[in-house]
C-alpha positions as a Python dict, from the first residue, in 0.01 Angstrom:
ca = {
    (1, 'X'): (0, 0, 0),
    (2, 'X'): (139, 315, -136),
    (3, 'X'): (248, 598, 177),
    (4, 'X'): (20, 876, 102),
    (5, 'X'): (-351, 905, 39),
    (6, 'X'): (-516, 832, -329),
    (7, 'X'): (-787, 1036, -491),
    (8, 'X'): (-975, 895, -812),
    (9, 'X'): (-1137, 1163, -982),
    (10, 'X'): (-1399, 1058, -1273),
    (11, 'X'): (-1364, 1255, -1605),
    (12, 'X'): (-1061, 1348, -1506),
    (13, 'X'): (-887, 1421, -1861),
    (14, 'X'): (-1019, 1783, -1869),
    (15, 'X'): (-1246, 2064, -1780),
    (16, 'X'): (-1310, 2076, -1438),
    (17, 'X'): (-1180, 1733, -1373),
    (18, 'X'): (-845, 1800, -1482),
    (19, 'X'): (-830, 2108, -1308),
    (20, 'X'): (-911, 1856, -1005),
    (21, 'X'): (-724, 1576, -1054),
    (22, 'X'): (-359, 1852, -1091),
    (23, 'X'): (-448, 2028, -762),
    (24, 'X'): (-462, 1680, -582),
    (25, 'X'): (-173, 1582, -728),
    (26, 'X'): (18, 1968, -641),
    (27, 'X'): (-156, 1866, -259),
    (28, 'X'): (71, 1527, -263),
    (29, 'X'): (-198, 1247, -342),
    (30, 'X'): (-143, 977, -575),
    (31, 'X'): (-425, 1052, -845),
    (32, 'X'): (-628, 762, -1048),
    (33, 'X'): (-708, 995, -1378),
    (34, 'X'): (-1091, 819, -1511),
    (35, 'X'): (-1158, 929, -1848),
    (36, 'X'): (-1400, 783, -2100),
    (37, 'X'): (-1309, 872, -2430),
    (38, 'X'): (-949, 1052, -2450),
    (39, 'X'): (-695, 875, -2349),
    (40, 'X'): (-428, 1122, -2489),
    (41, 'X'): (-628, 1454, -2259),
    (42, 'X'): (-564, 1162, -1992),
    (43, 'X'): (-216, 1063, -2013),
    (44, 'X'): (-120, 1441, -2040),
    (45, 'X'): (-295, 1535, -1673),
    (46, 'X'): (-73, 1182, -1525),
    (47, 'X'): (190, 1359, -1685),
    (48, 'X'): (165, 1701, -1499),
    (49, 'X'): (77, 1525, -1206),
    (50, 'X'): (393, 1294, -1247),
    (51, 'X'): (585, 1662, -1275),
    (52, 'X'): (458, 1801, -946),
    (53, 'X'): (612, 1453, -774),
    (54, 'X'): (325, 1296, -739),
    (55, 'X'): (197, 923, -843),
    (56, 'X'): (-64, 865, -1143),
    (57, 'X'): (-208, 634, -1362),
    (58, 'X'): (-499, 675, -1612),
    (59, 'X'): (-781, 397, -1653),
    (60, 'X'): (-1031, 439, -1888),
    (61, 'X'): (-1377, 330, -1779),
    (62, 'X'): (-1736, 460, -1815),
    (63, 'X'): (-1914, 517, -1457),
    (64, 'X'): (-2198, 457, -1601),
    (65, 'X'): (-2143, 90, -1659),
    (66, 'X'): (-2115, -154, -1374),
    (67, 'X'): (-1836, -368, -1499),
    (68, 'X'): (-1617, -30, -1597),
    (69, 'X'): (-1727, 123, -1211),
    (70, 'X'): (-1562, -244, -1087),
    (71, 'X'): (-1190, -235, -1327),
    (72, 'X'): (-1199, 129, -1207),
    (73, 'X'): (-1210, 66, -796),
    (74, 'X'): (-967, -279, -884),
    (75, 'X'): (-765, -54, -1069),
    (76, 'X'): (-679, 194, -815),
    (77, 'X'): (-661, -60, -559),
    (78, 'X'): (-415, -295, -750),
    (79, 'X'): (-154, 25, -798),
    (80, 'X'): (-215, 180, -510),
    (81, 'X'): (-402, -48, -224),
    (82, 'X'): (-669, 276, -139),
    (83, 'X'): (-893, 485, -215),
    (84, 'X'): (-873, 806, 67),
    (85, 'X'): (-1036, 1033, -186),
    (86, 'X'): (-1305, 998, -456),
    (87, 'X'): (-1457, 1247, -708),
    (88, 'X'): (-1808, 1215, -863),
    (89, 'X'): (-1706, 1437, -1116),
    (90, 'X'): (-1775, 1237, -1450),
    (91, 'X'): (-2094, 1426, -1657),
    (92, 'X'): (-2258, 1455, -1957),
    (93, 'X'): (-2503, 1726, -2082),
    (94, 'X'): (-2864, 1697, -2225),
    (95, 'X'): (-2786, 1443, -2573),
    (96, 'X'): (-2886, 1746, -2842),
    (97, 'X'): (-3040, 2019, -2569),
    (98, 'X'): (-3395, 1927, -2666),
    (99, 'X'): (-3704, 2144, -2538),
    (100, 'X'): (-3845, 1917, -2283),
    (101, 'X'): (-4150, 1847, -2519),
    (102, 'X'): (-3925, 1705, -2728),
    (103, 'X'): (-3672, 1498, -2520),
    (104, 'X'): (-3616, 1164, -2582),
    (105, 'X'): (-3586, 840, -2382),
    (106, 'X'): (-3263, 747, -2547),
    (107, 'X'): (-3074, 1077, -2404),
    (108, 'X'): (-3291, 1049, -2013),
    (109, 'X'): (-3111, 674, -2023),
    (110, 'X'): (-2761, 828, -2157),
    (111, 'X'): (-2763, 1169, -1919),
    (112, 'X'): (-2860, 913, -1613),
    (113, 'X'): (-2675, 642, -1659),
    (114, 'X'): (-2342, 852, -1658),
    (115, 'X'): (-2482, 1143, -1410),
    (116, 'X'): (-2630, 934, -1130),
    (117, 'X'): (-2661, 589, -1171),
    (118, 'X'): (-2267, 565, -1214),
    (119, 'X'): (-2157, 828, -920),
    (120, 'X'): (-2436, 650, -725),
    (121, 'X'): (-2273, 308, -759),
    (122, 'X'): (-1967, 411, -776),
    (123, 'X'): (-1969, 577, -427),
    (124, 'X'): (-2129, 259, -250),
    (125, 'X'): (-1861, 67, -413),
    (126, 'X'): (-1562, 341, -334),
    (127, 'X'): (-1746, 347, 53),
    (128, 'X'): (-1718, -2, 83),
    (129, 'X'): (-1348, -38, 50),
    (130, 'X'): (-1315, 271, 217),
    (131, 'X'): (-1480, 118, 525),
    (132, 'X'): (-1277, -228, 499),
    (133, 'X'): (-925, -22, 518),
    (134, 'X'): (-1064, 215, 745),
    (135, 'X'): (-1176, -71, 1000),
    (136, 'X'): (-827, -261, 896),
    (137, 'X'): (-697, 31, 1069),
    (138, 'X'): (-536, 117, 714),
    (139, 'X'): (-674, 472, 655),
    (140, 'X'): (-796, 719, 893),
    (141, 'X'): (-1113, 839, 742),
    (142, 'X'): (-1245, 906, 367),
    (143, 'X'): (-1412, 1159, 156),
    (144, 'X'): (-1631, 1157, -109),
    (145, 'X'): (-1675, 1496, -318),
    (146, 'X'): (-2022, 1514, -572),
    (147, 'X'): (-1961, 1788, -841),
    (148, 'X'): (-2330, 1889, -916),
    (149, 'X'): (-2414, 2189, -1098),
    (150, 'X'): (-2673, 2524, -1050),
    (151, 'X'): (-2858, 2294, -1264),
    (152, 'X'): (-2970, 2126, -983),
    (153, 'X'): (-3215, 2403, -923),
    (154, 'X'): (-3176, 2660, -1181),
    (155, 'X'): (-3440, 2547, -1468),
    (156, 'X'): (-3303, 2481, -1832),
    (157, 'X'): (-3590, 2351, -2046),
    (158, 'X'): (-3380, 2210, -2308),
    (159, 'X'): (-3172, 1998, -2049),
    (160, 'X'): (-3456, 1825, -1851),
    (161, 'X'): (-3253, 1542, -1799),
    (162, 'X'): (-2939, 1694, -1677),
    (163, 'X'): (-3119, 1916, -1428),
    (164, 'X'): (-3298, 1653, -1302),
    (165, 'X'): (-2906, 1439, -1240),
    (166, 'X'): (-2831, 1749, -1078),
    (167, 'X'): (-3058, 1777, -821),
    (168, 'X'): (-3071, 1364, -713),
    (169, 'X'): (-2701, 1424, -672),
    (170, 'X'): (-2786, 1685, -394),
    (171, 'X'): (-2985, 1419, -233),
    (172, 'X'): (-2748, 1156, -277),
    (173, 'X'): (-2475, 1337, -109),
    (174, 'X'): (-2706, 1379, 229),
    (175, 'X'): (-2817, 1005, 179),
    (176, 'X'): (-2459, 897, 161),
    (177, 'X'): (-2324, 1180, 438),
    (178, 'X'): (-2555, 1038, 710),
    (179, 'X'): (-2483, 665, 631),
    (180, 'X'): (-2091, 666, 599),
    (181, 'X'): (-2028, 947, 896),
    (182, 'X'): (-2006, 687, 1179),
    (183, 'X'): (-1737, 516, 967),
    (184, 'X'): (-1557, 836, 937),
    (185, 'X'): (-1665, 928, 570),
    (186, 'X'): (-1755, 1271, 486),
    (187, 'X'): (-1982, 1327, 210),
    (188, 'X'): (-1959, 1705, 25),
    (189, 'X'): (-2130, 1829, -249),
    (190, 'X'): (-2005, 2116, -485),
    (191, 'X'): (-2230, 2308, -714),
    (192, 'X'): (-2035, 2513, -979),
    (193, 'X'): (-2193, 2801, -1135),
    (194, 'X'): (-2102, 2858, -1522),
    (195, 'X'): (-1754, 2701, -1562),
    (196, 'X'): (-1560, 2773, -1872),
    (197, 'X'): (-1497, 2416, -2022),
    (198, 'X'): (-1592, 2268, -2354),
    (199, 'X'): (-1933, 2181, -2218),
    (200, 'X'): (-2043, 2562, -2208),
    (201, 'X'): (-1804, 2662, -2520),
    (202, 'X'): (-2094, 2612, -2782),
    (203, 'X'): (-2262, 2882, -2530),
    (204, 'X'): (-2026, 3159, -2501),
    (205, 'X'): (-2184, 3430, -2671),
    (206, 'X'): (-2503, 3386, -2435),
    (207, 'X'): (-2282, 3396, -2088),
    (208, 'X'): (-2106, 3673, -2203),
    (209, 'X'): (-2391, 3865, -2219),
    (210, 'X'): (-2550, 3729, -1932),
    (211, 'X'): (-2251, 3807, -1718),
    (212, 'X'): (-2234, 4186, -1863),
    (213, 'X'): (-2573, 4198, -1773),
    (214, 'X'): (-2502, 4079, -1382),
    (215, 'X'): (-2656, 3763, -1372),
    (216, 'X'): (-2420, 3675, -1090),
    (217, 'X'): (-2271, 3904, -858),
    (218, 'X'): (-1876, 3840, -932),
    (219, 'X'): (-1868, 3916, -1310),
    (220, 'X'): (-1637, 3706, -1469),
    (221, 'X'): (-1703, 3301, -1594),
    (222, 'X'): (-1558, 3033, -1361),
    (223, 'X'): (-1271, 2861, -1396),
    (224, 'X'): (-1204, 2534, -1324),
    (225, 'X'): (-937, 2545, -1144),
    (226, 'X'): (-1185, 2762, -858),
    (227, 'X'): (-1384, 2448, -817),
    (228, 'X'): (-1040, 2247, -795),
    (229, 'X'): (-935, 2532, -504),
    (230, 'X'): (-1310, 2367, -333),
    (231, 'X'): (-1185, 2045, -366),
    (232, 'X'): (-788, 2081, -205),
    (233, 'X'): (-1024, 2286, 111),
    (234, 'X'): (-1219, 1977, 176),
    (235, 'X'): (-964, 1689, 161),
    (236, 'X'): (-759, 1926, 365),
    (237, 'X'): (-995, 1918, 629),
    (238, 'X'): (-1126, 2279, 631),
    (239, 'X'): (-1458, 2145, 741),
    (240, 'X'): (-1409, 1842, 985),
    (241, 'X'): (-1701, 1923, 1115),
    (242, 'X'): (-1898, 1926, 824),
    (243, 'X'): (-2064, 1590, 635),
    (244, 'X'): (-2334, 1664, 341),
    (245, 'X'): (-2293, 2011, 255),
    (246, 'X'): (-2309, 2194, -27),
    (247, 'X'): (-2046, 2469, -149),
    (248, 'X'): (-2159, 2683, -356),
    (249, 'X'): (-1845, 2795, -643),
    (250, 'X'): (-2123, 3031, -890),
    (251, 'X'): (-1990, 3403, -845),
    (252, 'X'): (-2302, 3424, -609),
    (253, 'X'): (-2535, 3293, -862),
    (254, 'X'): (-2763, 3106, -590),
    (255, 'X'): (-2797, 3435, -404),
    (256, 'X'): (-3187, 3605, -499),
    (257, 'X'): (-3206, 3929, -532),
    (258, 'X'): (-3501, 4168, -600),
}
């Protein structure tokens, strides 16, 4: 078993993932890069990671698919014999952005499958071995971070599906927090606001103006790396005291004003 703690980080090969999986790796963890579809994006975050001293290795798998979820945990465990650290951050958007009178079931099956059935399974599999070492007396404690998304209550009409991932994830992460804190497992959820990655690149021109325009109190898009700055807070135990919460990394997006 490797001397210093392990983060896996789904869809870790870019966007906010990769912003992730480099500041865990700058923190000193050993980081299992998950990607789906890229394996070059991939093998260039192990490489940066690998740069900053740190251990990596990249295993493709897709979370939403129970025999990829199972390669992935044996994966991580086989190089590295834990798991201190995992990171639900793996997503997809809405298959074509289709008006919710038009949405189809083949895109509800896609968007859950990788949004919520795979972080879902994927954390009861991740807790489980987290518990074994834990009660081994092998690690100290885990945590498990959910990357949701305003989506989870801000309505988009043409992304019924991915809202709707969103906001079970929310659930999920109290579900999870008050099961796993008696073993020592904190549960987090983080909820970035509009992130500049190539999910929201076909949408520039419309944030632009909606960020002129105020939408959100700091006036700038996100970057990834801010919801990677979340992530290094919680696994450095900024909030101890703290299981199932949400942060919210928006430019004060979820803040109502009249």
């Amino acid at each position: 078993m490797i001397d210093r703690p392990v983060a896996l980080v789904t869809g870790g090969s870019r966007g906010i993932g990769r912003a992730v999986s480099i500041e865990l790796g700058r923190l000193g963890h050993a980081v299992v890069v998950n990607y789906a579809t890229r394996p070059e994006a991939a093998h260039e975050v192990a490489s940066q990671i690998l740069s900053l001293g740190a251990p990596a290795i990249t295993v493709q798998a897709d979370v939403g698919l129970s025999s990829d979820r199972n390669r992935l945990v044996e994966q991580a465990l086989k190089h590295f014999g834990r798991v201190d650290v995992l990171v639900n951050n793996a997503g997809i958007t809405s298959v074509g952005r289709r008006d919710i009178l038009e949405a189809t079931e083949e895109s509800w099956d896609q968007v859950f499958a990788t949004n919520l059935k795979g972080p879902f399974f994927l954390t009861q599999l991740v807790a489980r071995e987290m518990i074994r070492l834990i009660r081994a007396g092998n690690l100290s404690g885990g945590k498990i971070i959910n990357i949701s998304s305003v989506s989870a209550y801000a309505v988009s009409t043409n992304r019924a599906d991915y809202c709707m991932t969103k906001a079970a994830l929310a659930m999920m992460t109290k579900l999870f927090a008050v099961r796993l804190a008696e073993e020592n497992i904190q549960v987090f959820e983080i909820c970035p606001g509009v992130i500049a990655t190539d999910m929201t690149a076909p949408v520039k021109e419309k944030y632009d103006r909606l960020i002129a325009e105020g939408l959100w109190p700091i006036r700038r898009w996100g970057q990834p790396e801010d919801v990677a700055r979340a992530v290094a807070a919680i696994v450095q135990d900024a909030f101890s005291f703290s299981t199932g919460m949400r942060l919210d990394i928006d430019g004060g997006f979820h803040i109502r004003v009249l």
